[in-house]
C-alpha positions as CSV (number, residue, x, y, z in Angstrom):
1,X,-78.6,-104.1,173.5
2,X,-76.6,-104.9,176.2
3,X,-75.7,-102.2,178.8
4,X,-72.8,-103.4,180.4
5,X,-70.7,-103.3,177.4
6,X,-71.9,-100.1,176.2
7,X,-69.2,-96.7,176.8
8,X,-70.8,-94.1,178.7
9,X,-71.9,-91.9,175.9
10,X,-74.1,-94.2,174.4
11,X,-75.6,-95.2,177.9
12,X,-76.3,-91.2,178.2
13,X,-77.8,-91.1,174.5
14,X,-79.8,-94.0,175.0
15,X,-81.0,-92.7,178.1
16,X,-82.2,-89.6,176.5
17,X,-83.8,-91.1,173.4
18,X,-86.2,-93.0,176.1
19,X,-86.8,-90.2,178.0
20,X,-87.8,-87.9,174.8
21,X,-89.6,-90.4,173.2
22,X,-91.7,-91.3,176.5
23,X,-92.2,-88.1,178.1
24,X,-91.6,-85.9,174.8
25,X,-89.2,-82.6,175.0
26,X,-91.0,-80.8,177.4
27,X,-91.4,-83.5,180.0
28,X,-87.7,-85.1,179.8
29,X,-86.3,-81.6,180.1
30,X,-88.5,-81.4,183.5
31,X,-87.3,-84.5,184.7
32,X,-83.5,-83.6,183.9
33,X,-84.1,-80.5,185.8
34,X,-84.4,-82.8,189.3
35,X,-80.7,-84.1,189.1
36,X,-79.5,-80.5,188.6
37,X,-77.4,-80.0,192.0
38,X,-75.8,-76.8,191.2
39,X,-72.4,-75.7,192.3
40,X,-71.1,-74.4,195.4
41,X,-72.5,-73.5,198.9
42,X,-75.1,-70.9,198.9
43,X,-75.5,-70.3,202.5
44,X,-71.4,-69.8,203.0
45,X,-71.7,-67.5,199.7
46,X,-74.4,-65.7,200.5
47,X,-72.7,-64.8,204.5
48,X,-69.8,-63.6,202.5
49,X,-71.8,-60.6,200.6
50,X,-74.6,-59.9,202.8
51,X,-72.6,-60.2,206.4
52,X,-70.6,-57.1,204.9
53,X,-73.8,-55.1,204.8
54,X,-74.9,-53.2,208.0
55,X,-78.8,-51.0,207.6
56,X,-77.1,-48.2,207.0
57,X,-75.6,-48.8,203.8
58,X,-78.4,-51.0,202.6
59,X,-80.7,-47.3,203.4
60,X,-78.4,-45.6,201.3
61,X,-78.5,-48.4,198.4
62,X,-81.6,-48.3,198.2
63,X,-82.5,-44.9,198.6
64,X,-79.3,-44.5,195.5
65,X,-81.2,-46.6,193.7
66,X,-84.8,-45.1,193.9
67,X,-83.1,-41.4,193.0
68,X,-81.9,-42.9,189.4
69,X,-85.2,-44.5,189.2
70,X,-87.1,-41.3,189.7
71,X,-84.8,-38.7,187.8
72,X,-87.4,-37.8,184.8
């Protein structure tokens, strides 16, 4: 089997067949999990929702939300 002329796809399925049959399912999904980079920019997203939020209104969330969790 010679990599360089094989298409992508069965680079990819290759790849995995080694990886399940060396580290079985529960280890190849763990070692898939480390190239998982995610999407977007958390610390610009998560400015955008909590910048909006002065201690006031989180109070008053909060205290919302323990009224409907106490209402027997």
């Amino acid at each position: 089997m010679n990599a360089t002329l094989m298409t992508l796809e069965q680079i990819r399925v290759t790849g995995l067949a080694a990886l399940l049959e060396k580290l079985g399912p529960a280890g190849m999904i763990r070692f898939l999990q480390q190239f998982e980079t995610g999407s977007g920019d958390y610390s610009i997203e998560r400015h955008q929702w909590i910048d909006q939020l002065d201690i006031d209104t989180l109070i008053a969330k909060l205290q919302d939300q323990q009224s409907k969790t106490n209402v027997v």
